[in-house]
Each structure stands twice: as structure tokens, then as C-alpha cells.
C-alpha positions in Angstrom: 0.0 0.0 0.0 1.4 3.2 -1.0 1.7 6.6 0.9 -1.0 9.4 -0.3 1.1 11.5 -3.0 0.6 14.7 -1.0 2.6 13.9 2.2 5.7 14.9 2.5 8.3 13.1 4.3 11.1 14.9 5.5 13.8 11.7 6.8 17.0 13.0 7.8 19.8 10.3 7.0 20.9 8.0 3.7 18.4 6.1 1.4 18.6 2.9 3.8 16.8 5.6 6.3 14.0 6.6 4.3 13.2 2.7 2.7 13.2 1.9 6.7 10.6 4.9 7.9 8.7 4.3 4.4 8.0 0.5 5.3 7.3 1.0 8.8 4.9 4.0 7.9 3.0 1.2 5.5 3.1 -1.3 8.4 1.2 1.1 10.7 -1.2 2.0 7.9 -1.9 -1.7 6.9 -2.4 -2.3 11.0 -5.0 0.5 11.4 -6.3 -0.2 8.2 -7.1 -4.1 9.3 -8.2 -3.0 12.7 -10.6 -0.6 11.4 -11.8 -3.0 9.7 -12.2 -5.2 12.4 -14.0 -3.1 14.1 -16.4 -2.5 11.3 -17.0 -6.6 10.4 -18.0 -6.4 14.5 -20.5 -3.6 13.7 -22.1 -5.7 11.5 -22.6 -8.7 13.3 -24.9 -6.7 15.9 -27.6 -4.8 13.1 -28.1 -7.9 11.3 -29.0 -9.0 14.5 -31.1 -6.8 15.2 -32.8 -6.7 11.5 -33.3 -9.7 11.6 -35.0 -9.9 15.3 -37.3 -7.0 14.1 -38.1 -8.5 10.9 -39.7 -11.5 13.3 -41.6 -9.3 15.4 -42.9 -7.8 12.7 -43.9 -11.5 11.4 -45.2 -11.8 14.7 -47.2 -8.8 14.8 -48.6 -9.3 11.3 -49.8 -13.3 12.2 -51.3 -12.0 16.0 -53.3 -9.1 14.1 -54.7 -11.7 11.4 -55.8 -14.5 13.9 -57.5 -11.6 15.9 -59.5 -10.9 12.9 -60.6 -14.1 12.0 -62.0 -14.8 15.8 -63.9 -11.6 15.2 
């Protein structure tokens, strides 16, 4: 994964210094990037939960409402 062209990185030292802060700059991108997305694969799990439990309340609902109208 590749650094954003518009940041500027100012590495005092040889080219050995820069290859070493450029790959542990892509390190701690690709970390947060996989923990983000982590975090947003666990945010998931929790709403289709909770679609799905509302979609069978509503199920519910619907089959209480029509028995009530045929006892009537």
C-alpha cells in the first residue's frame, strides 16, 4: 500500500533511512487499516441481529393481528 502523493516526508539520513521509515509507515497504515476493519465486520454482526429480530416481530405482529380478525 502506498503513501498518499501529498505527504511529504522529511527523513533525515541515507536512502537505507528513508526505505526503513517508508515501510514502517505502510506497516502502521496496513495495522489501522485491518483493525478498522475489524472493528467495522463487529459492527455488523450486531444490526443484522437486530434486522433480523425486528423482521420476526414484525412476522409476529402481522400473524397476531390476522388470527384476531378471524375470531372476530
Amino acid at each position: 500500500m502506498l503513501l498518499p502523493v501529498c505527504v511529504c516526508l522529511c527523513v533525515q539520513g541515507n536512502y537505507d533511512q528513508y526505505v526503513q521509515t517508508r515501510l514502517e509507515l505502510e506497516e502502521n497504515q496496513m495495522k489501522k487499516y485491518n483493525w478498522e476493519q475489524d472493528q467495522i465486520a463487529h459492527m455488523k454482526v450486531p444490526c443484522c441481529f437486530v434486522c433480523t429480530f425486528y423482521v420476526h416481530c414484525v412476522q409476529i405482529d402481522i400473524t397476531l393481528t390476522v388470527n384476531k380478525c378471524y375470531q372476530n
